[in-house]
C-alpha positions as CSV (number, residue, x, y, z in Angstrom):
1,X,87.9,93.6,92.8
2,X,89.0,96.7,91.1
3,X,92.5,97.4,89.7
4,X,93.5,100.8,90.2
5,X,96.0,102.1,88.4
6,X,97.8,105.6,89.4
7,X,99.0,107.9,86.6
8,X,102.2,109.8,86.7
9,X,100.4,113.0,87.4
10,X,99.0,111.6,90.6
11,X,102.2,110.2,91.6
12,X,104.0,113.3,91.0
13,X,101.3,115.3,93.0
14,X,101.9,113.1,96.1
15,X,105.1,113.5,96.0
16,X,105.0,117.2,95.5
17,X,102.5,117.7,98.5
18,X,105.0,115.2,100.4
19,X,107.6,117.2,99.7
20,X,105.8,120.6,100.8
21,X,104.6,119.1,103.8
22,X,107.8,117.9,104.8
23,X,109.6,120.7,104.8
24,X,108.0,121.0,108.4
25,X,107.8,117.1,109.4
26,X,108.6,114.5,108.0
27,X,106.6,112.2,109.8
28,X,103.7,114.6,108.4
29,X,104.3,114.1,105.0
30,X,104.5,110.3,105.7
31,X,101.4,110.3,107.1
32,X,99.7,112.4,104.4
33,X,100.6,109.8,101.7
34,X,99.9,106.8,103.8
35,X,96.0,108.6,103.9
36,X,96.2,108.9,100.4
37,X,96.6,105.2,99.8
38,X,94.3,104.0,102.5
39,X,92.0,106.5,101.2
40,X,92.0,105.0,97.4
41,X,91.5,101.6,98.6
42,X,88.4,101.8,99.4
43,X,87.4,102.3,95.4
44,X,89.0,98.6,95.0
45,X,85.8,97.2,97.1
46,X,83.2,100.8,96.2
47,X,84.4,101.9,92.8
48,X,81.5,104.5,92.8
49,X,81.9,105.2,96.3
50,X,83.3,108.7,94.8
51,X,80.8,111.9,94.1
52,X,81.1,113.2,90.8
53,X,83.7,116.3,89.8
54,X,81.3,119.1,89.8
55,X,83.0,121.3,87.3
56,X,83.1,118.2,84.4
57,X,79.7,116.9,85.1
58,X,81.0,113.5,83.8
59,X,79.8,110.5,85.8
60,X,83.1,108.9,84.5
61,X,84.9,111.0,86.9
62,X,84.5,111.0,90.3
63,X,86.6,112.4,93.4
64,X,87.1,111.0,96.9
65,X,87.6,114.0,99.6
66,X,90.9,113.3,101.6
67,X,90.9,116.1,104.1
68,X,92.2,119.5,101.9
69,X,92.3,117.3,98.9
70,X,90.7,115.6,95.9
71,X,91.7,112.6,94.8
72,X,90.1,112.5,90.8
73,X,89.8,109.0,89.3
74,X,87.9,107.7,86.2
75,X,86.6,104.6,85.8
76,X,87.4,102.9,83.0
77,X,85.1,99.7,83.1
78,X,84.1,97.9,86.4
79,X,87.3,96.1,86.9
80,X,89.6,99.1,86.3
81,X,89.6,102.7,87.6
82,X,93.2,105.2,86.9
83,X,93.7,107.7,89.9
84,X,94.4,111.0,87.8
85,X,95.3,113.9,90.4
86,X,95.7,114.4,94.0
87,X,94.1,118.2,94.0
88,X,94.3,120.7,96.7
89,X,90.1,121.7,97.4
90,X,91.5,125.4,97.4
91,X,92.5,125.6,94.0
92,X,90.7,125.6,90.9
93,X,90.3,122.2,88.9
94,X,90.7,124.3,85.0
95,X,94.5,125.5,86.6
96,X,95.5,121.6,86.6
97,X,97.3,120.2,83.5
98,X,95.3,116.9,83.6
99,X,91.4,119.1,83.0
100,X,92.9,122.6,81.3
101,X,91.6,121.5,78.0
102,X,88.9,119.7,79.1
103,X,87.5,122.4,80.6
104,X,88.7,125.1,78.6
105,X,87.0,124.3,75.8
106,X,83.4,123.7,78.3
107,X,84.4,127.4,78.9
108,X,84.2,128.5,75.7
109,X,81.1,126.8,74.6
């Protein structure tokens, strides 16, 4: 089984889009971070269960759709895989602090 491991960033983007969300309902926002979590299980049993991030073209990182959102991991090794953002689909990846210079510097290439 694989350990996943969820970076500050993700954790802060939960809680962020829990906090948006529950400006409205509560119960809404609890819902949407339960889905996250049942939604990244899955990679404990399918590690590569994910498609790759189109705009890093980088089979080291992969994203698993969770209605509006991305969740971005990397796999480390086959035992360990670190959950880097929870992404809204709308915006674009090179606006989020974990790929700017990644992808800025594709960009410029």
């Amino acid at each position: 089984m694989v350990e996943l491991i969820w970076s500050p960033t993700a954790v802060a983007d939960i809680e962020n889009i829990a906090e948006y969300i529950g400006r409205d309902s509560f119960k809404a926002a609890s819902n949407q971070v339960q889905t996250f979590v049942e939604r990244a299980k899955i990679l404990e049993s399918y590690p590569l269960i994910g498609s790759i991030v189109p705009e890093l073209k980088n089979s080291d990182y992969r994203q698993l759709l969770c209605g509006r959102y991305r969740i971005i991991y990397k796999t480390e090794s086959e035992k360990l895989i670190y959950i880097l953002t929870v992404h809204h689909q709308s915006r674009l990846l090179k606006n989020n602090p974990v790929f700017k210079k990644q992808l800025s510097k594709k960009r410029n290439k």
